[in-house]
N, C-alpha and C positions, 0 to 999 in steps of 0.2 A: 713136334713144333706147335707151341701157341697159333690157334687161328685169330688173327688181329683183329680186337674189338671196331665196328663201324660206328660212324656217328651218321644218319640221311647219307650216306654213299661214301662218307669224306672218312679220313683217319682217326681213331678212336681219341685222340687227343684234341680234336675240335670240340670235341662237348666240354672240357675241360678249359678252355680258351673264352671259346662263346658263353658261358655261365659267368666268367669272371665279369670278362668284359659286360657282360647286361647287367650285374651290379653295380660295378664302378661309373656305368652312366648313368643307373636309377640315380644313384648318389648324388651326380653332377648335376643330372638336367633337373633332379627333384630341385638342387639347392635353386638353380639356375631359373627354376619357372615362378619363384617367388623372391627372386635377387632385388630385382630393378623396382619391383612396387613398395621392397621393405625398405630402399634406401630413400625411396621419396615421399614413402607416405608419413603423416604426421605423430608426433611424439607419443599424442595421446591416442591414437592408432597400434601402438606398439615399433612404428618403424623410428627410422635416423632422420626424417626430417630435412632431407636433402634434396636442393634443387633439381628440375626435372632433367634439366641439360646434364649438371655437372654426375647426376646418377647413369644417364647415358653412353657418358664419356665414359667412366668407371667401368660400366658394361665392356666396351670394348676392349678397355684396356686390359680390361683380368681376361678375358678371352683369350687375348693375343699371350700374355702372360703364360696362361696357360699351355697354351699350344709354343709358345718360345719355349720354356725349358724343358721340354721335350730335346733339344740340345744338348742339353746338360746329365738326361739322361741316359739318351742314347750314348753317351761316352763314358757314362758311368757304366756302362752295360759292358762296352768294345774295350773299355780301357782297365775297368777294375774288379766288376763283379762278374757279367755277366749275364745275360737277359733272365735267367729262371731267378735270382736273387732280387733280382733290382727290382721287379715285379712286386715282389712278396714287400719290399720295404716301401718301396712306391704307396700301396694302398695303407700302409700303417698312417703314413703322413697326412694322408686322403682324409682317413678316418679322424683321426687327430683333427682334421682342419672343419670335417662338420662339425665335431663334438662343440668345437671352441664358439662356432655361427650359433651353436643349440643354446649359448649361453647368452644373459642382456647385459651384455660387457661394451655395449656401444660403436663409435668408432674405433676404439680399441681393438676390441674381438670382431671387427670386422676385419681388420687390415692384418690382422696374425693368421687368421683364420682363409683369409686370401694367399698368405707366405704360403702356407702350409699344405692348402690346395693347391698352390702352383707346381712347387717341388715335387709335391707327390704323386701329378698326374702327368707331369716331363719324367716321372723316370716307369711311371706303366704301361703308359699309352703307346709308344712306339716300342716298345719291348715286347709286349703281346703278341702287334701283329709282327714281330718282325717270328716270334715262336711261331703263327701260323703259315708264316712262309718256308720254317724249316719241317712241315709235316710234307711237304710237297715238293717231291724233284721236278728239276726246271722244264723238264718236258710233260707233267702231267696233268691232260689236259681238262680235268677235276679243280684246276685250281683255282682259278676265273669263279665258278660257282662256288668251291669252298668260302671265296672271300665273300661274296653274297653273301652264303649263307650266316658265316661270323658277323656280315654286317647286319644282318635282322637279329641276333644278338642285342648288338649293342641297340638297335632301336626297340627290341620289347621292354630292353631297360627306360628306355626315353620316354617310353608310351604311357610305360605304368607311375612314372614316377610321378609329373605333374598334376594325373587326376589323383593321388594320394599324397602326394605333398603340397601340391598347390591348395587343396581341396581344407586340408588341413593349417594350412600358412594363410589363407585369406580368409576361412572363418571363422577359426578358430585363436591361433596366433602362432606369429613366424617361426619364434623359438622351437616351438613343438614341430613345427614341418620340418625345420633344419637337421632337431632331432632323429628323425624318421629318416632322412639321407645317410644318417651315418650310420644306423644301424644295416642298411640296407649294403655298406662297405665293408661292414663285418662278414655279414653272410658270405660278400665276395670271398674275403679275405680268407675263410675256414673250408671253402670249397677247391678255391686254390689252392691250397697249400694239401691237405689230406687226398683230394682225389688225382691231384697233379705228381702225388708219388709212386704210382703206378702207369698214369696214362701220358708223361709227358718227358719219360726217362730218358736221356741223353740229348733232350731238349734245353736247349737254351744254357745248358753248364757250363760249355768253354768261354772263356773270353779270348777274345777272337784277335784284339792285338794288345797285350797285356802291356801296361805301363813299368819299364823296369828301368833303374841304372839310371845314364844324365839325364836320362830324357824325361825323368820323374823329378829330377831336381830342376832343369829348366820348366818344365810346365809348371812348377807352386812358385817360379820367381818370374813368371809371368802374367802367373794370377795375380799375384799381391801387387804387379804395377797397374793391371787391369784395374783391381778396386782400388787404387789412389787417383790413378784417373778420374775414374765415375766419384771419386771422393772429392775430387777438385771440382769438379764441374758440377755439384750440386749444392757444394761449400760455397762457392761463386755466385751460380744463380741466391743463395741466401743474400748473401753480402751485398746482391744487387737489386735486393727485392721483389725476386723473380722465380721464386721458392713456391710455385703456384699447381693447382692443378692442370691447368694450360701445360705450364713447363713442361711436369713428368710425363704427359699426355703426346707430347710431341718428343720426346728425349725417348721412348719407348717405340712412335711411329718410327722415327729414323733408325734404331734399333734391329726394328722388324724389318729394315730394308735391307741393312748393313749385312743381317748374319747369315741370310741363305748367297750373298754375292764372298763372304768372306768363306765359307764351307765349298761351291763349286769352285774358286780361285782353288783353294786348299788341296780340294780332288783332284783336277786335274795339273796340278804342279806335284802331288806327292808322287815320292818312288817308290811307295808300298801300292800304286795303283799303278797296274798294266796298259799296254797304249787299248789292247781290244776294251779293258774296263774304263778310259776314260772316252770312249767314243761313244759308250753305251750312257756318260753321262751325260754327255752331250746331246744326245736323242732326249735324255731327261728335261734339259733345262726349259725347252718349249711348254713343255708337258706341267710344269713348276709352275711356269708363267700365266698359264689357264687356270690353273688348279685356283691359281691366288684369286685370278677375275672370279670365277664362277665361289668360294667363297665368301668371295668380299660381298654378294649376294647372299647367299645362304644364311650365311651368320647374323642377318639384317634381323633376322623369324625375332631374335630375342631382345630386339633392341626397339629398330624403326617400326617395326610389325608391332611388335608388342604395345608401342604406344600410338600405331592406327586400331589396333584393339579394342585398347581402352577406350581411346578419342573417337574414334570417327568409324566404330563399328558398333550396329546395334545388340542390347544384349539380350536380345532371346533371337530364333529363329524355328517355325512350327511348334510354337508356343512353351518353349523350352530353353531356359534360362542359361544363358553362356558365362561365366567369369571369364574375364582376359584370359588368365594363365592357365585355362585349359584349351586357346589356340596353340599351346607352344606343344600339343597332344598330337597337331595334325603332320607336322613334319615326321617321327617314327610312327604313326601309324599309315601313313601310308607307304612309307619304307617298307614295314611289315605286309603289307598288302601287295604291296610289288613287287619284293624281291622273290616270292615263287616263280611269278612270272617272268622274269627277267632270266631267275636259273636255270628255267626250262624254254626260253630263249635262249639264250648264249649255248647252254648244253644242246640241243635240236640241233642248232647252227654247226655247233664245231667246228672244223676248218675254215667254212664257209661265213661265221661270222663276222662282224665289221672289225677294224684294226682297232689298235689299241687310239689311236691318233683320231680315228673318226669318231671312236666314241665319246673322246674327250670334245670334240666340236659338237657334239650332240648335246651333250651333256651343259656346254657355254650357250647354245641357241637356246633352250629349252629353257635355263636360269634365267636371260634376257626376257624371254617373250614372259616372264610370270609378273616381273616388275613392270613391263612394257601395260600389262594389264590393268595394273593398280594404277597406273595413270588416268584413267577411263571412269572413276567413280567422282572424282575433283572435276571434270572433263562436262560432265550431262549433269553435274547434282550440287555442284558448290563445293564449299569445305566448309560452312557452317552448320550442316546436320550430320545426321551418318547415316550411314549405307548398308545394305543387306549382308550380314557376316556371309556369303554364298561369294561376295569377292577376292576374300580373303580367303575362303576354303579352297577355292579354283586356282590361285593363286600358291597357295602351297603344293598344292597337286602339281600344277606342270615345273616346278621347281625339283619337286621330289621325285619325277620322271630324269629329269636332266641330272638329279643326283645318281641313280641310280644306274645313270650311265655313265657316271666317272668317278663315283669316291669308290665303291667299293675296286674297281679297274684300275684305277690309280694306288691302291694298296697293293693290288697284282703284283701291276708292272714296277713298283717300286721294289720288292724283293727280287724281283730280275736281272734289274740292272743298277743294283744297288754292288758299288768296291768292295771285296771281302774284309778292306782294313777300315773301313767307314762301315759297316753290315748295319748295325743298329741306330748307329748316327744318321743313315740316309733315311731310314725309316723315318728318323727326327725330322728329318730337312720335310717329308712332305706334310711331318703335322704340323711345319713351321711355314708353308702356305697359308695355310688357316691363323696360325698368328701374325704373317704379313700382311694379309688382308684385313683383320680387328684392328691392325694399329693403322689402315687407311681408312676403316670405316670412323674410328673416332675422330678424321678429318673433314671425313664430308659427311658426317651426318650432321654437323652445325649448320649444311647448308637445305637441312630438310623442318621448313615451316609450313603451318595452312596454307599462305598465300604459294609455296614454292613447292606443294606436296606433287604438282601433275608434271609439271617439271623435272624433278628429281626421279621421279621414279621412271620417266621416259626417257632420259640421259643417262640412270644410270645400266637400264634395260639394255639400251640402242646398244652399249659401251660393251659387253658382253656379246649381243648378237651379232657384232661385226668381229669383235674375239675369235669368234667359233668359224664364222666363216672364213676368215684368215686362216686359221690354224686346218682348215680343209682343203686350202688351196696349198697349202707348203708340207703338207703331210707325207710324199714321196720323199723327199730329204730325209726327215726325219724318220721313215721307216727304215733307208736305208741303214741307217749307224745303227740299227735292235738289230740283236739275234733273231733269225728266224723271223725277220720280219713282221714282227707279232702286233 
């Protein structure tokens, strides 16, 4: 008998996972760390020429976008192909949608090139990990750290992309940075698919509740009244001259509220879910509700951050020249830098470690207190100069501690207590915290100006730190409904 290739401790098909995935966010975060400056810097600049707000808004909304059809693909996964398929077609789309940014096709090739990344990153994103959760049976207690370690993956992707894409998109010009993402989706694409034929075999092939019979026939006469809906209601706003970016910006917030309350209604009314699996979703939905606060924080790095960056942070520090879009370098690198530590925490600890619940409150105090910070520069210094980038680095640091006590744990415990007949959809549901939260931040970040910057960032701090301590005091409940008490 074959002795089973190891990956750092974990099953020989985590190298095979973590490689993909570090491609497919070089790709993202490369395109992402020069998104928001291309869309508002000026024509003769090489960018779109777009106002700084309505570029803002954009930000969130494709995020949310992003991480929403994640939906759609985890059921492509559950329903039609499969997680090992969907995967492979996922990054084609991906790749497709940098090629078309590579190009100066305008508003145009932005907004195809946004389809395209959307689709393509809703059907690999939760399909991956939902493959790393099938390398590990549910009692083994490698898995907590295997998810670590895929998630310093996905952030050496993160790290490397914006000092080489940004590096190239702000000095040289965007088209070429854009370029360089997609080739970096190829690389993903010829690693998965060649080494994932040996190290990832009976991984991710079945589809787990196939679409057959009426039920194939009602779901496409379901769909097609779905899009005359959404056809009516955008037909309307036209005719009512209401056809705006506002509109889609808020018709997507509500959207992002709609479809994780219409997914657990679904879970726990289906009769392909058992009552012990709908209790374990139930333990979930807290767990949802934080994910989204904490978040609706995090995802700020590329929007509100980015433009105290620009504005109201200086640019050198010990006499070494900073461009914006290489702060968007500190969130995975200090993932990269933690997560040893953290696996050789949690591993040390073993049984003995904090629950899944306490970490998720660690994880919302720690997101608080980084915002609660940035309050403090407006506070002692005004908002007509700018401030030592050393606030903004502090700042991403105790954020990236509180991440790294719940995204990667939160991918955990989502394969755990994820319904066998939802498997890859649940996995969708917690990328779709991160799109419920982008479609609240394109609400309240209208209300982050100079005059309102110490404000906002100490509301929306507080607003999280009490999250977390809530969610510490009601954590016995919700441990009760997990298995094992985890």
């Amino acid at each position: 008998m074959e002795k089973e290739k190891k990956f750092m401790g974990q099953p020989g098909g985590l190298s095979t996972l973590f490689f993909t995935e570090m491609w497919e966010r070089f790709s993202y975060y490369g395109m992402r760390a020069i998104l928001l400056y291309f869309m508002y810097d000026t024509l003769a600049n090489g960018g779109l020429g777009l106002p700084k707000a309505t570029a803002v808004a954009i930000m969130s909304i494709y995020g949310s976008l992003v991480y929403m059809s994640s939906i759609v693909g985890g059921w492509i996964s559950d329903r039609l192909l499969g997680s090992r398929k969907t995967v492979f077609y996922g990054g084609i789309f991906i790749m497709i949608g940098h090629i078309v940014l590579s190009l100066p096709l305008g508003l145009v090739g932005l907004f195809i090139s946004m389809m395209a990344i959307v689709i393509g990153t809703g059907m690999l994103k939760s399909n991956v990990s939902n493959m790393v959760g099938h390398l590990y049976a549910p009692s083994d207690l490698r898995r907590d750290a295997g998810f670590s370690i895929f998630y310093m993956g996905i952030n050496i992707g993160s790290l490397l992309a914006p000092i080489i894409v940004g590096a190239l998109g702000q000095n040289v010009n965007y088209h070429l940075g854009f370029s360089i993402a997609a080739i970096g989706m190829f690389f993903g694409l010829l690693q998965y698919y060649f080494q994932g034929k040996t190290s990832l075999k009976g991984i991710g092939e079945t589809v787990t509740h196939p679409l057959v019979g009426k039920e194939r026939t009602n779901f496409f006469k379901k769909l097609v009244l779905i899009l005359v809906l959404v056809g009516i209601v955008f037909f309307g706003a036209f005719l009512l001259g209401q056809l705006t970016v506002d509109f889609f910006i808020n018709f997507i917030s509500v959207l992002g509220i709609f479809l994780p309350v219409y997914y657990f209604t679904a879970m726990l009314k289906s009769k392909d879910v058992t009552s012990e699996e709908k209790q374990k979703v139930k333990a979930y939905i807290p767990l949802f509700l934080a994910a989204i606060v904490f978040w609706s924080l995090e995802e700020q790095g590329s929007s509100i951050l980015a433009l105290f960056a620009a504005e109201r942070t200086q640019g050198s520090l010990f006499g070494f020249n900073i461009p914006a879009s290489l702060y968007q370098t500190l969130n995975p690198l200090f993932v990269v830098l933690l997560t040893p530590v953290f696996v050789w925490l949690w591993t040390k600890l073993g049984k003995k470690q904090p629950s899944t619940v306490v970490k998720f409150s660690m994880g919302l105090i720690f997101a608080g207190l980084s915002f609660v910070l940035l309050m403090f520069p407006s506070l002692l210094f005004g908002t007509s100069g700018k401030v030592s980038p050393i606030w903004l680095v502090a700042s991403f640091f105790i954020m990236i501690v509180g991440e790294m006590c719940l995204s990667p744990v939160g991918l955990s415990v989502t394969t755990k207590l994820a319904p066998k007949a939802f498997e890859a959809q649940t996995l969708a549901i917690w990328l779709l915290a991160d799109a419920s939260s982008q479609a609240i931040n394109a609400q309240i970040a209208r209300f982050y100006t100079p005059s309102t910057e110490g404000m906002y960032f100490g509301v929306v701090g507080a607003v999280a730190v009490i999250g977390g301590i809530i969610l510490f005091a009601v954590r016995k409940p919700i441990l009760n409904l997990m298995p094992q008490k985890n």
